[in-house]
Each structure stands twice: as C-alpha cells, then as structure tokens.
N, C-alpha and C positions, 0 to 999 in steps of 0.2 A: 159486204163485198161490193167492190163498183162493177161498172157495167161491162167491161173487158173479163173481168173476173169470174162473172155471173154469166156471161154470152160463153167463154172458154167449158167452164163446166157444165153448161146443158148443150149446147150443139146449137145455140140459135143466136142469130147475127147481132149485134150492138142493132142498126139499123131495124131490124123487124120486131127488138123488144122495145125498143122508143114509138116503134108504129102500132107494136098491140098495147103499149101504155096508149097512146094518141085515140088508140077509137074504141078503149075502156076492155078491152080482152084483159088486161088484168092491171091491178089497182097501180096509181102514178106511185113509184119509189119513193120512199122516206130520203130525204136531203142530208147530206150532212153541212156541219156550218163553213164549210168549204166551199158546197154547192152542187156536190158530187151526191148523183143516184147512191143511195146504200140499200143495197139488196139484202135479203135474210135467207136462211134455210127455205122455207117455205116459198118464194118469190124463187128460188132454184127450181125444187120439184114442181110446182107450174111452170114452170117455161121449158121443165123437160118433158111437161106431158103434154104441151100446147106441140114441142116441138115431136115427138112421137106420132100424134094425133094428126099433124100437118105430113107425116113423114108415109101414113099408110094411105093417104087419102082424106083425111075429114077435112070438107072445106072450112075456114073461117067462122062462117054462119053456124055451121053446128056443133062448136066449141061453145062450152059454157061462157057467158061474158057478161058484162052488166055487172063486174066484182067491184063495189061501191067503195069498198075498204076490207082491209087487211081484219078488223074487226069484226065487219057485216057476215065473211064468212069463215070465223074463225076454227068453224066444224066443220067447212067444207074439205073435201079430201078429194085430190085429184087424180087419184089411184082408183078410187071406189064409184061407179057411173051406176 
C-alpha cells in the first residue's frame, strides 16, 4: 500500500506516519523502485494501534518504539501489551 492508502485505512495522517517513521516509532517503509513507501498488512495494524493508543491518551513516550526492522520484531504483536 502507499502512504495515502495506508494513512486512509488506519486513521492516521500521511504527515504523523513520516514523523513516527522519522523518530523510529516504527520501522522506515520498504521503497518501491518507484520510490514510493510500500506499506504491508502489518505496517496497517501498527499505525492503527499507534493511532488508538494516541487516540485514548498514551503519549508518544509510552508507545513501544525503537522497531529496528520489520524483521527484529517479527513476533511482536501490537494487539497483545
């Protein structure tokens, strides 16, 4: 998905998922040879639960962050705290 696609179906800005990529809240998008972010399922349900999470109250800081790679937490489950 690109970034219009990916911001449309979780609820959270183009703008605030380039800035939680920017200060590592969750891992920079895979490129396509275009040069367009390509988002995945999973890059969805994070930034619905980043955008949840932001939505009740948890500030920035106590959202999980430091996602190194798509790989690093390939068991992490953003549903499951």
């Amino acid at each position: 998905m690109k970034i219009g696609q990916v911001s449309a179906a979780s609820g959270v800005s183009q703008r605030m998922i380039r800035h939680y990529e920017k200060i590592g809240l969750i891992p920079a998008a895979a490129r396509r040879a275009s040069g367009y972010r390509d988002y995945d399922e999973r890059d969805l349900h994070t930034l619905r639960f980043i955008g949840r999470a932001r939505d009740v109250g948890f500030p920035i800081e106590e959202i999980p962050r430091g996602r190194r790679s798509k790989e690093h937490y390939a068991g992490w489950d953003p549903f499951v705290m």
